[in-house]
C-alpha positions in Angstrom: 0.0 0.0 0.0 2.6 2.6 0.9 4.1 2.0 -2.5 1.0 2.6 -4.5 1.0 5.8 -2.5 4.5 6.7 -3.5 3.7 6.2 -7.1 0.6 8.5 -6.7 3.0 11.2 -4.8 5.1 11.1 -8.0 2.5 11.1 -10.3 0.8 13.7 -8.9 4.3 16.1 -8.7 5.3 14.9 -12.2 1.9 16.5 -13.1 2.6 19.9 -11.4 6.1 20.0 -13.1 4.2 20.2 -16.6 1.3 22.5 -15.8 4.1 24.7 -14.4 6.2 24.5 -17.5 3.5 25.4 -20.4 4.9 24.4 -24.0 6.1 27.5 -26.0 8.1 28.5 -28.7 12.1 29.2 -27.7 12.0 32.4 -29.5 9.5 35.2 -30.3 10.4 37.4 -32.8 8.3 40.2 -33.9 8.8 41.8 -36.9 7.4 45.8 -37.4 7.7 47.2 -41.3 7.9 51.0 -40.9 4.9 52.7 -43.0 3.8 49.2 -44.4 0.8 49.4 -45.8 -1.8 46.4 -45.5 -1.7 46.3 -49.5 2.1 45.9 -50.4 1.5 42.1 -48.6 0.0 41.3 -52.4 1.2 44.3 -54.3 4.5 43.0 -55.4 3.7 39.5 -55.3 4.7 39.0 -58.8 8.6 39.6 -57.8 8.5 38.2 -54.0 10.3 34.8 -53.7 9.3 32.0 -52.0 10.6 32.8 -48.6 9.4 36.1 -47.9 6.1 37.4 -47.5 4.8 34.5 -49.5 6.6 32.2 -47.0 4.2 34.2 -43.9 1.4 33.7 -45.8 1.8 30.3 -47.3 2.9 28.8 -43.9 1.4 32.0 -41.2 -2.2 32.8 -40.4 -3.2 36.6 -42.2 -5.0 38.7 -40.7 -6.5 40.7 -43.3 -8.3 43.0 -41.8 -6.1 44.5 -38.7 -6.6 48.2 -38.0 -5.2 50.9 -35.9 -7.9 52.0 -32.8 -6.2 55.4 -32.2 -5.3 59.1 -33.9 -2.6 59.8 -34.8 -1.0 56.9 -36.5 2.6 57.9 -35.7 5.3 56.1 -35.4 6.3 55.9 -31.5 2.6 55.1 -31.0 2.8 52.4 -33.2 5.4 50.5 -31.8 4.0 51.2 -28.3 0.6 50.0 -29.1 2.0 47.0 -30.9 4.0 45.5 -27.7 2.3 47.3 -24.8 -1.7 46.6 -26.3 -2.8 50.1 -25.4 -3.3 53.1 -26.8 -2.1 56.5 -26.2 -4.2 57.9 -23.6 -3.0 54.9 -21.2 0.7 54.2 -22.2 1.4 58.1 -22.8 3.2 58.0 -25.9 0.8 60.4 -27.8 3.3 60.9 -30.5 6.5 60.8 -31.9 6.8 64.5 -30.1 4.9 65.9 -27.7 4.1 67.8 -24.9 5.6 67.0 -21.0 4.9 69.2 -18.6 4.5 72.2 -20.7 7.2 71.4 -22.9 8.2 69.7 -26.5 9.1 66.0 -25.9 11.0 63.5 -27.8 9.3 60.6 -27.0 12.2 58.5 -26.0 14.6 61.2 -24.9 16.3 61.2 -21.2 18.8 63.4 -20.6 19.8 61.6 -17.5 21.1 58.4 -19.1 24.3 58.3 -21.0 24.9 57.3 -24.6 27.0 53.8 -24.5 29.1 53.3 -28.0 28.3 57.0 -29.1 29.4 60.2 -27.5 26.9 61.9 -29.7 22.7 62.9 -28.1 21.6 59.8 -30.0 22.3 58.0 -27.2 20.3 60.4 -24.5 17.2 57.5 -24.7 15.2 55.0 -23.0 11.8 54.0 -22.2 10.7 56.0 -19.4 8.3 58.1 -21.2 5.9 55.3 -21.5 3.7 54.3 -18.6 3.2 50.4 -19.2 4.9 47.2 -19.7 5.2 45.7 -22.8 5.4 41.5 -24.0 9.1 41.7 -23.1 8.7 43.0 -19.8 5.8 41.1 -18.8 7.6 37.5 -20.1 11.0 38.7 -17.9 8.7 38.9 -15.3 7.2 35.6 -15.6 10.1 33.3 -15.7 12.3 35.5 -13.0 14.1 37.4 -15.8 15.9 34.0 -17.5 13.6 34.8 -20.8 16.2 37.5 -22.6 14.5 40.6 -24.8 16.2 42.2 -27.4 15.5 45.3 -29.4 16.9 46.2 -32.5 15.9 49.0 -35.1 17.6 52.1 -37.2 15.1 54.3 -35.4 15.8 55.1 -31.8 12.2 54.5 -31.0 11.8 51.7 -32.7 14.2 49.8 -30.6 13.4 51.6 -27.3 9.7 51.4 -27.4 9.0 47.8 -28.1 11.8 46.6 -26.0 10.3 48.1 -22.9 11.8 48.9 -19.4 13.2 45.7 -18.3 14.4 44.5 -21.6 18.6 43.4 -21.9 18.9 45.6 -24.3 18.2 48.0 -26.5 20.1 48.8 -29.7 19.4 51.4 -32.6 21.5 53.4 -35.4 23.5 56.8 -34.7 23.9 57.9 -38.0 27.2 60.3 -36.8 29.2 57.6 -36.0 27.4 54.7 -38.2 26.9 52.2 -35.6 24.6 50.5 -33.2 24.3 52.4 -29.7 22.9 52.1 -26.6 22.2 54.2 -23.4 23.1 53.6 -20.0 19.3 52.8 -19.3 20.3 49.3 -20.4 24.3 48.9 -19.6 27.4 50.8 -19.0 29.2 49.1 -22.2 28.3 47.4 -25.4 28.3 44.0 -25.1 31.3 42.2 -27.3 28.8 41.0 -30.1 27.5 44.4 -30.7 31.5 45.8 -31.1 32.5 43.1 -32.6 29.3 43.9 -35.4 30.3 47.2 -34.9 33.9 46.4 -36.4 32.4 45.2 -40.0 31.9 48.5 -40.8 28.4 47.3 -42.6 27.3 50.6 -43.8 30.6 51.8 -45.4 30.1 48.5 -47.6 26.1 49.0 -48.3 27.3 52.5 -49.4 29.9 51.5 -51.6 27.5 51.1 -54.7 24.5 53.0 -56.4 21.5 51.9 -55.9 19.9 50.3 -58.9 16.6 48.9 -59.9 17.0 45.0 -59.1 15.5 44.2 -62.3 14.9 46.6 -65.5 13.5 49.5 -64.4 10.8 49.2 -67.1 9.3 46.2 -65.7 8.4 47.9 -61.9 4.5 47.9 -63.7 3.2 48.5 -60.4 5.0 51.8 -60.0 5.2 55.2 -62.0 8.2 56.3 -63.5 10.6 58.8 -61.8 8.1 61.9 -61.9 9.7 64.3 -59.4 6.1 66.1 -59.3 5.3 63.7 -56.4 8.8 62.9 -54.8 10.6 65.2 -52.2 14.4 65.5 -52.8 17.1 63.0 -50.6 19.1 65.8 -49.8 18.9 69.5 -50.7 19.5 69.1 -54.7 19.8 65.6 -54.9 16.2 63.9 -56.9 15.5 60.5 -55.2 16.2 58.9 -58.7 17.2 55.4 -59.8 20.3 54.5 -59.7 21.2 56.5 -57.0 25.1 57.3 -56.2 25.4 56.4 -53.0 29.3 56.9 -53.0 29.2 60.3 -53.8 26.5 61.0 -51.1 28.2 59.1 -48.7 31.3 61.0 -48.9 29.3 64.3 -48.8 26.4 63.1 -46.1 28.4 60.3 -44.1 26.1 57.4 -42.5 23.5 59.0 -42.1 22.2 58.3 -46.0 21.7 54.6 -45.1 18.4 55.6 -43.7 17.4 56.7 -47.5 18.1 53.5 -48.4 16.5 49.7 -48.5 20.1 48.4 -47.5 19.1 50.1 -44.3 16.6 47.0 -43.6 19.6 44.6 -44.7 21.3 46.2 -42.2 19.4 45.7 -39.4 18.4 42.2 -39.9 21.8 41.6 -40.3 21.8 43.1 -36.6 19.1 40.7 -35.2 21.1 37.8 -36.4 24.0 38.7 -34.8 21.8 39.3 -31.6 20.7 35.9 -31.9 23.6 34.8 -32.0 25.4 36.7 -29.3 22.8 36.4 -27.0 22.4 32.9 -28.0 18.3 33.7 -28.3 15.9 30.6 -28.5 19.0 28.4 -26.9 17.9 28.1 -23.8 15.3 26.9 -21.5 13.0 30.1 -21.5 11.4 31.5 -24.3 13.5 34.8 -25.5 11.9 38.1 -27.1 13.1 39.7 -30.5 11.7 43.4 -31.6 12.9 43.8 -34.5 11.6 47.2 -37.0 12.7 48.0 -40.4 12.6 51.9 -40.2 13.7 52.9 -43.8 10.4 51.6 -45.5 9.4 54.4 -43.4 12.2 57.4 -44.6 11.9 56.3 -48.2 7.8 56.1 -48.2 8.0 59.7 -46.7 10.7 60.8 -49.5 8.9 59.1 -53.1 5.3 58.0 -51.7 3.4 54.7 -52.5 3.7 54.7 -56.1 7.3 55.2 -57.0 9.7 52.8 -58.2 11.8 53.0 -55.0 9.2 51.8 -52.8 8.7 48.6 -55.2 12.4 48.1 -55.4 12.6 48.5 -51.8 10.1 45.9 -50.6 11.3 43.5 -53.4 14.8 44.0 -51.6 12.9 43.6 -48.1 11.1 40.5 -49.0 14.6 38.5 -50.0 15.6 40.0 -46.7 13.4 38.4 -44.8 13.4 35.3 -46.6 17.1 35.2 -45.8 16.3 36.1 -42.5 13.6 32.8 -42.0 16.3 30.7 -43.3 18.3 32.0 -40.7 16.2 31.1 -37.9 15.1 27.8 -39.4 18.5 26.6 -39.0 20.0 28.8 -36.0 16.8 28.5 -33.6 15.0 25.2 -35.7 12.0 25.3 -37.8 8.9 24.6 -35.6 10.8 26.1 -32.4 10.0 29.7 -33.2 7.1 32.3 -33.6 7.3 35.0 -36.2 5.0 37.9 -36.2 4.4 40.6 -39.1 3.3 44.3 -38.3 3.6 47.7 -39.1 3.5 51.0 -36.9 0.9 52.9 -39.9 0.5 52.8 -43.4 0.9 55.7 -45.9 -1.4 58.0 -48.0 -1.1 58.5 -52.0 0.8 61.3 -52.8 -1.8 64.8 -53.3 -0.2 65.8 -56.5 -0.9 62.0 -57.4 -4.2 61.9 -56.7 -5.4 65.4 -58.0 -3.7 64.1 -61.6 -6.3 61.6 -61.1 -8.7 63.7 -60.5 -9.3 62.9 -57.0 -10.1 65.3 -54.4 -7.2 66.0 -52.0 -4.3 69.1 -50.6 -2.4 70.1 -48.4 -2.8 71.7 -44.4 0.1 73.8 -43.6 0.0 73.5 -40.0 2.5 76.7 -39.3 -0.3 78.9 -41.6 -2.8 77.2 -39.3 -1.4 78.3 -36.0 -0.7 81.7 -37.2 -4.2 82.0 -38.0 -5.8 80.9 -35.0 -3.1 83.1 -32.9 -4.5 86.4 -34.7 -8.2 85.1 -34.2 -7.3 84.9 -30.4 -5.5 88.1 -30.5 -8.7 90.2 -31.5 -10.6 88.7 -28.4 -7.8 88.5 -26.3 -5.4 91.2 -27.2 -3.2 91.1 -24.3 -2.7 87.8 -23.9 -0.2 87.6 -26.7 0.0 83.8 -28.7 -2.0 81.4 -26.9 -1.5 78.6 -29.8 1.8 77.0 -29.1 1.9 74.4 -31.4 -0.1 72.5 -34.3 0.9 69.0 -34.8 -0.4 65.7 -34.8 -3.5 67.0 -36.3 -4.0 68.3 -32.6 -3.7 72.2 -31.8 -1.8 72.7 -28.1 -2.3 75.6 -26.1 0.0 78.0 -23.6 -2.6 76.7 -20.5 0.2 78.2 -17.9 -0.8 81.7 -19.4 -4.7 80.7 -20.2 -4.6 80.3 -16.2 -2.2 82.9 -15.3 -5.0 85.4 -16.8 -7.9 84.0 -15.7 -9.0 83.2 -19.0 -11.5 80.7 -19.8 -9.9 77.4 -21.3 -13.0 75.8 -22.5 -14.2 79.1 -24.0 -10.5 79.6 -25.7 -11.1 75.9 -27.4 -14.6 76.3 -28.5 -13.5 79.3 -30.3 -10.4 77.6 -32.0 -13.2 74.6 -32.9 -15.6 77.4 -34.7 -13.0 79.0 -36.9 -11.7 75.4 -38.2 -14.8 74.1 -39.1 -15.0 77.2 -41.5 -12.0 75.9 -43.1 -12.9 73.8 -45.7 -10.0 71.4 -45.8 -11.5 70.5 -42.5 -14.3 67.7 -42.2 -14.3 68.3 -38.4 -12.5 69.8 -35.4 -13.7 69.3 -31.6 -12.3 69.8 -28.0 -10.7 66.4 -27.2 -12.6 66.2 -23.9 -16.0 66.4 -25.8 -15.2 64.4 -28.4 -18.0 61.8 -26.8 -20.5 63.8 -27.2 -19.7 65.2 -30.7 -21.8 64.8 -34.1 -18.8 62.6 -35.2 -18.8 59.0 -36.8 -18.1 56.2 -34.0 -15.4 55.0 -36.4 -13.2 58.6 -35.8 -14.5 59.2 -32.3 -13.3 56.2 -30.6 -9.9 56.8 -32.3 -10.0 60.6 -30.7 -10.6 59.4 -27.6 -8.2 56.8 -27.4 -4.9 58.7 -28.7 -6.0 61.7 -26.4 -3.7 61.8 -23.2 -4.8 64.6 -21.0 -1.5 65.7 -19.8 0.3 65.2 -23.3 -2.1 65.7 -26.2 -3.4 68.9 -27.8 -7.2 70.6 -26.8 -8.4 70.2 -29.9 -9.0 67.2 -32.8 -8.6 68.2 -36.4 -10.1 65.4 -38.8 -9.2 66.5 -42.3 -10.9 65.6 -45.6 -9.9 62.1 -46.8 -6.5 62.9 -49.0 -5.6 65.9 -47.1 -2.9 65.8 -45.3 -0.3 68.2 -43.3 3.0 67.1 -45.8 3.5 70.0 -48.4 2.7 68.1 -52.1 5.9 66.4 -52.5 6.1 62.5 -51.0 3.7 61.5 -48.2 3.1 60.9 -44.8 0.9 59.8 -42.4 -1.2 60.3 -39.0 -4.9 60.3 -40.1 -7.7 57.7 -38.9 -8.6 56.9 -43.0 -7.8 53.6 -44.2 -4.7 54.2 -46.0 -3.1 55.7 -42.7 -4.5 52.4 -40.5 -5.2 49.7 -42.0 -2.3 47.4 -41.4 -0.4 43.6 -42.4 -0.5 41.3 -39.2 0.5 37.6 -40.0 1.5 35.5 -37.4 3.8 32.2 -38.3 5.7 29.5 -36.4 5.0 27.3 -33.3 1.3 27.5 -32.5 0.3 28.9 -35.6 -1.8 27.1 -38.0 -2.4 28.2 -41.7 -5.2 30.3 -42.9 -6.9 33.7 -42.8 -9.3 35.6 -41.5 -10.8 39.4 -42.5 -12.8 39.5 -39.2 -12.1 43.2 -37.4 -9.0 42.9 -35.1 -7.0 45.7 -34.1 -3.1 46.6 -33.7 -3.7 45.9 -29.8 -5.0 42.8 -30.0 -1.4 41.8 -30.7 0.6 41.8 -27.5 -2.4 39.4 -25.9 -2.4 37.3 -28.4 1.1 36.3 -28.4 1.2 36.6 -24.5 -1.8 34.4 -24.3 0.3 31.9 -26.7 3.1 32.3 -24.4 0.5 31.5 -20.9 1.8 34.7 -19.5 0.1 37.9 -17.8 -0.8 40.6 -20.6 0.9 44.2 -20.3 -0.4 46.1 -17.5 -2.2 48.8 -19.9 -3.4 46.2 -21.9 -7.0 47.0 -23.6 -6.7 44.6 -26.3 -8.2 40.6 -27.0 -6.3 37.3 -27.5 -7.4 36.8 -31.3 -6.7 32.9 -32.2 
């Protein structure tokens, strides 16, 4: 009897060992294309390989209709949305800049850290700025910090963001020196991998050689030819025209034209792999965390648009990246053992001059004509109280409230009049104060947005929601911020361990990422999490 006790005692604890080790995947990666559009997933499928996007979609799960919940689709927000599952008015980045306690914020800056491998401000970052934990931190947490999380991107914020606060590391581009940095936030030195990447010298080599069309220039169908009508200038002077002489402009600009370029992305997947391997990610018994962003999807979308033959070269470069990059991690980490996702921070609008050609409706919204406007309305009501307007951007107009206070002035009254003279602008489909957008005559589709990128001690008093195709850019390249499809409407396609092939164009939404993968990991969800486990 007391021995078919023992064997029940074992039993029973060899059952608690596996419901306290839950299968995952060694390594996470997650992959964020900068200004991807949802579209250039089946653009360019004509010239993807195998490997690439096809690969994701072939082997992944699609999910084809993923959208962005928040205004404005920035950048920083992006990324923080993507990891953290929030939105702007509960992580508190509410843009790439904005304000902090009456001031103009970079969103990852932090003057109190150190720059580690740079002696240069591009190395005055870190986290701190954002008020939640992100996948990273919340899967350090749960295994007593053995899981390691990396982040890796050209972009500062890109790196920073995802990453979180209690990641190993951080790593992005300084373009002075042309190598990967860090701050103190994260380590006193870089770690030997990262010099010893450092040493190749990478960018020098990418730089080396124009940039040419990887196949005849007159078979890129999908794009219009060079028309420097629609396409902002690299540098002052210099048309963003295939083949580009990246020697000359090298020698003249220094590193910091790799950003223009798609060897950019090579670069920095050429990064992750060397993280994997000098961290030795997916080798051990926790599951390990890779952010990884391809930023210069981003710089070259903003230069050339959607339609030019840059952007097609460059994702047709990006694609064999990645497929490169797969191949990689097949045989580094082991097919099976890891989970990839696809994302992107925003999308992209057409360019305005491209359009109009086309005979469809859209323009430009200078915002520095707007604030001077609004400043001399104010002044005729108010004519001592000098510029109350201190600054339009992210479709959001921000206000000196330290004076509005100092003078007794009535805030709310100050706003409403701001809201009346933009809706007589006709550029504008509407304007409201951001703490009534709830009870505004607005679509549900663009108030919920409002209210979820508005932070009260960081966003601007008043919404602007322009017409569909207008856009604060000037009429050269593109950009992006606005709630409209083109701007939020986003690629998501998971693949790996746990995934199973198909697709879906149910609504999800750029939150619903972070607890979806932590749900496939059996961890806790980001503190500010808002968003739903989608599988």
């Amino acid at each position: 009897m007391n021995k078919f006790f023992k064997l029940i005692f074992v039993l029973c604890a060899f059952c608690g060992i596996t419901q306290a080790q839950p299968a995952r995947p060694k390594l996470v990666v997650g992959l964020v294309v900068d200004q991807m559009r949802w579209d250039y997933l089946y653009r360019y499928q004509d010239r993807y390989c195998e490997g690439g996007f096809k690969r994701l979609l072939n082997e992944g799960f699609s999910y084809e209709n993923c959208r962005i919940p928040y205004i404005p689709s920035v950048t920083a927000i992006g990324h923080t949305s993507i990891y953290t599952g929030s939105v702007p008015s509960l992580h508190g980045i509410a843009g790439n800049n904005f304000m902090k306690d009456g001031k103009k914020t970079y969103c990852t800056e932090d003057n109190s850290v150190k720059p580690v491998g740079s002696n240069g401000k591009a190395g005055l970052e870190s986290p701190r700025n954002m008020w939640c934990t992100t996948i990273g931190d919340e899967l350090r947490i749960a295994t007593n910090d053995r899981s390691k999380v990396i982040g890796v991107a050209i972009k500062d914020r890109a790196a920073i963001l995802p990453a979180g606060h209690h990641a190993n590391g951080a790593y992005w581009y300084d373009p002075e020196v042309g190598k990967f940095i860090t701050s103190s936030f994260y380590m006193d030195k870089l770690p030997a991998w990262v010099s010893n990447f450092n040493r190749q010298n990478l960018p020098k080599k990418y730089l080396s050689e124009k940039w040419n069309t990887l196949y005849p220039i007159d078979t890129y169908k999908q794009s219009t030819a060079d028309d420097t009508n629609y396409e902002r200038e690299v540098k002052p002077g210099v048309k963003p025209v295939l083949p580009l002489d990246l020697p000359a402009l090298y020698k003249k600009y220094g590193y910091d034209i790799l950003r223009s370029t798609p060897f950019g992305n090579s670069y920095t997947l050429e990064m992750a792999k060397a993280a994997i391997a000098g961290e030795n990610l997916g080798g051990g018994n926790e599951t390990d965390f890779l952010a990884v962003s391809c930023s210069c999807t981003d710089v070259i979308g903003h230069q050339v648009g959607p339609n030019a033959v840059e952007i097609e070269d460059t994702y047709i470069r990006l694609d064999k990246d990645f497929a490169d990059f797969f191949n990689y991690l097949d045989q580094k980490v082991g097919k099976g053992n890891y989970t990839v996702f696809l994302s992107a921070d925003h999308g992209g609008m057409n360019n305005a001059q491209f359009l109009l050609d086309r005979r469809i409706p859209a323009g430009d919204w200078n915002t520095k004509t707007a604030q001077k406007d609004l400043n001399e309305m104010l002044k005729a009501k108010y004519p001592s109280a000098g510029n109350l307007v201190t600054w339009v951007s992210n479709y959001q107009v921000f206000f000196d409230t330290q004076k509005i206070d100092s003078l007794s002035l009535d805030y709310n009254a100050i706003k409403q009049e701001v809201v009346n003279r933009l809706k007589k602008d006709k550029r504008v489909q509407y304007a409201c104060d951001m703490e009534k957008a709830s009870i505004e005559s607005i679509p549900e589709e663009i108030k919920y947005r409002i209210i979820n990128g508005y932070n009260r001690e960081r966003s601007g008093g008043v919404q602007v929601i322009l017409k569909p195709a207008y856009y604060s850019n000037g009429m050269k390249g593109t950009t992006h911020g606005a709630w409209n499809g083109y701007d939020t409407h986003i690629p998501l396609v998971f693949m790996g361990w746990g995934i199973q092939h198909g697709a879906s164009t149910k609504p999800c939404y750029m939150t619903d990422i972070a607890p979806t993968v932590c749900a496939l990991l059996h961890i806790q969800a980001p503190n500010g999490c808002i968003g739903t486990p989608i599988f």
